[in-house]
C-alpha positions, 0 to 999 in steps of 0.5 A, a space after each residue: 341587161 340580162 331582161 333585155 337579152 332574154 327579151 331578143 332571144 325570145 323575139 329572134 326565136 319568135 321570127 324564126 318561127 314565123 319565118 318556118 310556119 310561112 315556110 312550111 305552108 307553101 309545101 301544104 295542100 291547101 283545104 277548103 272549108 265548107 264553114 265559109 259556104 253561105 248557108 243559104 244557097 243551094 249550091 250547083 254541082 255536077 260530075 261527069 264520068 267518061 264510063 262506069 267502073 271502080 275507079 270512077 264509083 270510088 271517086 264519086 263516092 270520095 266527092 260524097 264523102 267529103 261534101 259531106 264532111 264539110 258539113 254539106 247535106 245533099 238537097 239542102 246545101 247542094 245538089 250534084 247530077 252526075 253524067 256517065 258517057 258510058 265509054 262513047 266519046 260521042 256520048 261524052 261531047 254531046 253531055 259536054 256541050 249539055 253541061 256547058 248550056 248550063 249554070 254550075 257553081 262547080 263542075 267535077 270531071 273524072 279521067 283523062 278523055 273528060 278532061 280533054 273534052 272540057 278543056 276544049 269545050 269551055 273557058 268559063 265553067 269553074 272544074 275541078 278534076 281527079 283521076 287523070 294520069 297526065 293532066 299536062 299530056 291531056 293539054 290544060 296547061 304548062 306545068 301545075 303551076 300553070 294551066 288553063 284559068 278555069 280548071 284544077 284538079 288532082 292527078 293520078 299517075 301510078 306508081 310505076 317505080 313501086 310496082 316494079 320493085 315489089 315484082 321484084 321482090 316478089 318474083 326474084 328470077 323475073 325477066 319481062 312483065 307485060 300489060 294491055 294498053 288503049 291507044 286512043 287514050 293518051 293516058 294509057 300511052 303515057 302510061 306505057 311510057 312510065 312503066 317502062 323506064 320504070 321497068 327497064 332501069 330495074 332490068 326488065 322487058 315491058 312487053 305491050 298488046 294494044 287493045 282498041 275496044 271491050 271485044 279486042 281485050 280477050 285476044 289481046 290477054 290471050 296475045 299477052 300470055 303466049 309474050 314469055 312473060 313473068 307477070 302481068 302489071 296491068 296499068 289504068 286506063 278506063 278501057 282495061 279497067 273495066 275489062 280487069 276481070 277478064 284479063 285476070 281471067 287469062 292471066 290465071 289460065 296461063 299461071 301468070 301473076 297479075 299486079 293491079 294498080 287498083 285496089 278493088 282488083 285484088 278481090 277479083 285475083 290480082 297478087 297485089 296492088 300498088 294503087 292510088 286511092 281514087 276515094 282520096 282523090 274524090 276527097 282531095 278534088 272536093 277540098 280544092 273545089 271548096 276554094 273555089 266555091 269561096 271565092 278563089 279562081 281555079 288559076 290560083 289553085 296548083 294541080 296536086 297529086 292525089 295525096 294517098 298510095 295503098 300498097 295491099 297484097 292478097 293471100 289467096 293469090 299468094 299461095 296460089 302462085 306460090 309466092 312470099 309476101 315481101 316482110 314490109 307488107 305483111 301487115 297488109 296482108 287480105 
């Protein structure tokens, strides 16, 4: 009698477990594994960039990596040629209807207007894409759920709520924060958009000066620091992120913090960064681009969120705004 119990405790238990694993699989990020690859194809990749800069360079090389990691040698197991549009939506559509004349086992696309254009362009090619803030907004589908039959990916949308605390938490008295935007990008106008419910539920102003071009950035910095602002929170979008430099530049001439959402700009002065890694969203596009490589159409692949966030702050900037590293962050400290 007693074994009998033992025997259905067990196999209650036994259920239980299953039930949970079952569970518990359906909240995982699904990997790819680049075992089941045959071995004895060269497989056909490309990238497709919309311009050059540090999001897009860390991306590709999170794409490396993790090709790579699979146990892919470049040459031998594939071959990826990657594309750069240079900032030309001209240039982008031509590359476009040049990638789509030809036969790709995978095709990876970096940020928004990339995407736009693809999603457009092609039904058939099996994409994969990462840095892409509003994948939905950019019209590949629904929900990320349910999106256009032949295109995934891994969204990027910062991390609005986090900055607006640690600006608080690093600037106290802090009344309004500003950022230069692209209005031609719909990235960058979601973004704004973000930012600023961020910004109004903590009680801050969000202050914007539209940029169209590499020419207007200067008058737009030097527009945004004369706006009575306490910080600059400087979102992303492939126009103001290649332009950091000299927005930062502006930002240290008129002694107003500058918050990045990308990391690199800490080495170029921003106080901190509260930034989506970009090398891990390179990663995670490869892992669900290997699903599909095995055979899983992309419509089975939910969209996913990039699956890391680095909060980092730079001493150097600290001190010269005489500002205190909140205690949380001390160990991130550069």
């Amino acid at each position: 009698m007693k074994i009998n119990k033992i025997i259905n405790g067990i196999a209650a238990l036994l259920v239980i477990a299953a039930i949970l694993l079952l569970s518990d699989l359906n909240n995982r990020v699904s990997v790819g594994k680049g075992d089941n690859l045959n071995k004895n194809k060269c497989y056909k990749f490309c990238l497709v960039h919309y311009s050059e800069s540090a999001i897009s360079e860390d991306a590709e090389k999170g794409i490396r990596d993790e090709l790579k990691n699979q146990g892919l040698t470049e040459g031998e197991d594939f071959t990826l040629k990657v594309y750069s549009a240079q900032g030309d939506m001209g240039t982008l559509n031509g590359i476009a209807e040049a990638v789509i004349s030809e036969k790709w086992d995978l095709v990876f696309i970096a940020s928004t207007p990339t995407l736009q254009v693809f999603s457009k362009k092609t039904t058939n090619l099996p994409i994969v894409f990462s840095n892409t803030g509003d994948p939905i907004g950019a019209g590949v589908g629904e929900s990320f759920e349910k999106h256009l039959p032949n295109i995934t990916g891994i969204c990027t949308t910062s991390d609005f709520e986090g900055m607006v605390d640690l600006v608080k938490e690093m600037i106290p008295e802090i009344k309004s924060i500003g950022t230069i935007y692209t209005p031609g990008e719909i990235n960058s106008v979601k973004y704004i958009e973000q930012l600023n419910k961020a910004a109004t539920a903590k009680g801050l102003k969000l202050v914007t000066v539209p940029a169209n071009s590499a020419t207007e950035i200067v008058d737009a910095a030097m527009v945004l620091t004369t706006k009575n602002i306490g910080a600059i929170t400087q979102i992303v979008d492939n126009l103001t992120s290649s332009s950091s430099e000299t927005i930062i530049k502006q930002a240290y001439n008129n002694k107003i913090p500058y918050f990045a959402f990308i990391s690199n700009q800490l080495d170029k002065g921003a106080v901190a960064a509260v930034a989506r890694d970009f090398h891990q969203a390179g990663v995670d596009a490869v892992r669900l681009g290997i699903q599909i490589v095995n055979g899983k159409s992309p419509a089975e692949i939910p969209i996913r969120n990039v699956s890391r966030t680095i909060v980092q702050v730079n001493n150097d900037a600290l001190n010269h705004f005489n500002l205190k590293c909140p205690d949380k962050y001390a160990s991130n400290q550069e």
